[in-house]
C-alpha positions in Angstrom: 54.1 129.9 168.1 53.7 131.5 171.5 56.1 130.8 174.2 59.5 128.9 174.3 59.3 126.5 177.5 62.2 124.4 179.0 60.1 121.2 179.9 61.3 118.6 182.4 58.2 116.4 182.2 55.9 115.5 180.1 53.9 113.3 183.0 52.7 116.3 184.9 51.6 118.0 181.9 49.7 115.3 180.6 48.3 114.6 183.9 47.4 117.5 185.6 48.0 120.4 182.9 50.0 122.4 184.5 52.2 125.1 183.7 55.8 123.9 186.1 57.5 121.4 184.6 59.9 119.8 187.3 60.7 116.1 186.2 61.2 114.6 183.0 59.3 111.1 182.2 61.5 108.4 181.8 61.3 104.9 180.5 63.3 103.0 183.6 66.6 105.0 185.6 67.6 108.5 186.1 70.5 108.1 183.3 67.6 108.2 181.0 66.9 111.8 181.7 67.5 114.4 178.9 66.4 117.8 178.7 64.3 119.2 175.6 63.0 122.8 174.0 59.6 123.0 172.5 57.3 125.7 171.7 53.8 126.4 173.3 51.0 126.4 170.7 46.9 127.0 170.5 45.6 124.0 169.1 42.1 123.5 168.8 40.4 120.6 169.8 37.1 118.7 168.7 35.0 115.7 170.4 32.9 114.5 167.7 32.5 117.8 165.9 31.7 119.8 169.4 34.5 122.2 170.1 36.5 121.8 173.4 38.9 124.1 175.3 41.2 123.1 178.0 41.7 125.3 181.0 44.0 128.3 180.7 47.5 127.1 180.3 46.9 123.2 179.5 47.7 123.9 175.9 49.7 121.1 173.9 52.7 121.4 172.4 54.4 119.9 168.9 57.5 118.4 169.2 59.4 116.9 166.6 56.8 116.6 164.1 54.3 114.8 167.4 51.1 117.1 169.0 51.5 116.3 172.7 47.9 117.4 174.2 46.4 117.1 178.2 46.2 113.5 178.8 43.5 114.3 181.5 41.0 116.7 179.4 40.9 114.5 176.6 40.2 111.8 178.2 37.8 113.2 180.5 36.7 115.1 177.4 35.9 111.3 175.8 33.8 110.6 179.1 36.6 108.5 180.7 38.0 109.0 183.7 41.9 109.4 184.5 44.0 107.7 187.9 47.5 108.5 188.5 49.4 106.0 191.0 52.7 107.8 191.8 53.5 105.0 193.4 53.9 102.7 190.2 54.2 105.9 188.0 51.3 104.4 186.3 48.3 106.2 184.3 45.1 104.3 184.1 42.0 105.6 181.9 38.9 104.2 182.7 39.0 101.3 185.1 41.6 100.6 187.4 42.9 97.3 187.6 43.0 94.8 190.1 46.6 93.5 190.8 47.3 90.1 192.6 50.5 89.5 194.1 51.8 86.2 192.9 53.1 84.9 196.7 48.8 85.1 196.7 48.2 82.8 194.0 48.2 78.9 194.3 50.6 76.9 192.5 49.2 73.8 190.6 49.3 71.0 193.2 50.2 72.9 196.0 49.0 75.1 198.6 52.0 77.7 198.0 54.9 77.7 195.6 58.1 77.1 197.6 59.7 80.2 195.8 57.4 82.9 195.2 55.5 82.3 198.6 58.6 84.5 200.6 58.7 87.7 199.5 61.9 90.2 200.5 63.6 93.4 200.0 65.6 93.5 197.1 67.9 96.2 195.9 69.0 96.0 192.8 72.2 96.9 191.2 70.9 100.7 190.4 70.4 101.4 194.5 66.4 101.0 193.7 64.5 99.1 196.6 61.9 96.9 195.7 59.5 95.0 198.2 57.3 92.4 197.6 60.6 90.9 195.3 62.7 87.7 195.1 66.3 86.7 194.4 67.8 83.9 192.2 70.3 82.3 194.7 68.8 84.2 197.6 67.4 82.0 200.6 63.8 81.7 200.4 61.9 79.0 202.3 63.8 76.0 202.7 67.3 77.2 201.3 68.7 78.9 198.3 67.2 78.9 195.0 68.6 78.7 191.8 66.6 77.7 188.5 62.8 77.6 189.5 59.6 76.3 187.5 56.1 76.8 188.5 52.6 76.8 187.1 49.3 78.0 187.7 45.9 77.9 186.9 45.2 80.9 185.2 41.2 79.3 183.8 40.9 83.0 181.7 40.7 85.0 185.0 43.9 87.5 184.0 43.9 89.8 181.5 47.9 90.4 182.2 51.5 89.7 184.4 53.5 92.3 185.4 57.0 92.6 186.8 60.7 93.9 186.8 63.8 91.9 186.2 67.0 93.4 186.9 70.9 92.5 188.4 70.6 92.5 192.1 74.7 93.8 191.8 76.5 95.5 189.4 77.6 93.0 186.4 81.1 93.0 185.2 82.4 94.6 182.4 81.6 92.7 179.5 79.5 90.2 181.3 76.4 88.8 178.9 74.1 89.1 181.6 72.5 87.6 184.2 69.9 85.1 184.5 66.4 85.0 182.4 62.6 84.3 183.0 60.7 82.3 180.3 56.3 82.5 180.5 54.0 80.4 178.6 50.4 80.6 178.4 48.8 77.2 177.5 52.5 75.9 176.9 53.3 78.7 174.1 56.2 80.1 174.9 54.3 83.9 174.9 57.9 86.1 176.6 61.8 85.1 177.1 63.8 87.8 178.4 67.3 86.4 177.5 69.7 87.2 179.7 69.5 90.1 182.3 71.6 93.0 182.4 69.8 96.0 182.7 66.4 96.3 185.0 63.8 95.9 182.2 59.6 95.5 183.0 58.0 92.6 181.7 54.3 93.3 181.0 52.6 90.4 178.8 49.0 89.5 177.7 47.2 86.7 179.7 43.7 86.9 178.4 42.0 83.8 177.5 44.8 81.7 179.1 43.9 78.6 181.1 47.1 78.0 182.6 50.2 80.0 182.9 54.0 78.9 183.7 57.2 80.4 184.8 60.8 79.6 184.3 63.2 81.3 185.7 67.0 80.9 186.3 70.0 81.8 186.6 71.7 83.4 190.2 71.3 87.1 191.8 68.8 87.9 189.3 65.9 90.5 190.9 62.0 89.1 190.1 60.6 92.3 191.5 56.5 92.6 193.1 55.5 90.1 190.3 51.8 90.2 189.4 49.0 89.1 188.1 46.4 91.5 186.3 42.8 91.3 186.5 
């Protein structure tokens, strides 16, 4: 062991190697943010029996029994290439992929779905801002909206849906939560978030489906920049 480091991310490090560690990864809010102690170590790496060696100061580190390494030189390392969106806080290796907003997408028997077709601001109840988003009992289109089904052709063109749910205020103490969103694929019933009271992502598997549907309900529950994958 070589150097005791304070480390406040684990994103930058994996990303870009470096040395400053300045923000700790988190799963979903700020009260998620802890701070650990690990120890710098020289670990040798090997690409189908050819030695590799990172650039000076990109060494991994063992924490807790788990060898954290340079996200970006082995995969580079394993001939794929590495995107960062700091935007989404995503990491993509290999191909990026195409993301279609769902206010683009035709409903089944209509030109636009009556819901997802005006798109908003939303903040939620953690102060995040979210555009591209909807409300449950917000007014959107022709009036306020409550519980809301739609379908759509899907014919095994998306790999994947993505979205947040969240409270757009601050639930009560005690409460049980706050509306929920049901998705089947083919009419299997493939997610159901039970009810809302935290912001949590919803990321499911689409591939090979030929039609997709969505039910949602409940009232000031956040569907936020929902997606479809390709």
């Amino acid at each position: 062991m070589k150097k005791l480091l304070i480390v406040t991310s684990y994103l930058v490090f994996f990303i870009l190697g470096g040395l400053t560690f300045t923000y700790l990864s988190t799963t979903e809010a700020a009260s998620n943010m802890k701070k650990i102690s690990v120890f710098q170590d020289t670990i040798n790496y090997y690409v189908d029996k050819v030695g590799k060696k990172p650039q000076e100061g990109q060494s991994g580190f063992i924490y807790e029994g788990t060898t954290y390494v340079p996200l970006r030189f082995i995969a580079e390392s394993l001939g794929e290439k590495v995107t960062w969106d700091g935007k989404s806080k995503s990491v993509y290796i290999g191909d990026v992929p195409k993301f279609i907003s769902l206010k683009d997408v035709k409903p089944i028997g209509s030109d636009e779905d009556h819901f997802f077709h005006y798109p908003s601001s939303i903040v939620i109840s953690t102060g995040e801002k979210f555009e591209q988003s909807y409300q449950l009992g917000g007014y959107h289109g022709g009036g306020a909206v409550q519980d809301h089904t739609v379908e759509y052709l899907a014919n095994g063109n998306y790999k994947g849906f993505e979205t947040y749910l969240a409270p757009v205020k601050k639930l009560a103490a005690g409460s049980f939560g706050i509306g929920s969103m049901k998705i089947y694929a083919d009419n299997k019933l493939i997610y159901n978030s039970g009810s809302i009271k935290d912001k949590v992502k919803v990321n499911v598997n689409l591939e090979g489906a030929s039609k997709v549907k969505f039910e949602i309900e409940g009232s000031g529950l956040g569907i936020l920049d929902p997606k479809f994958i390709q």
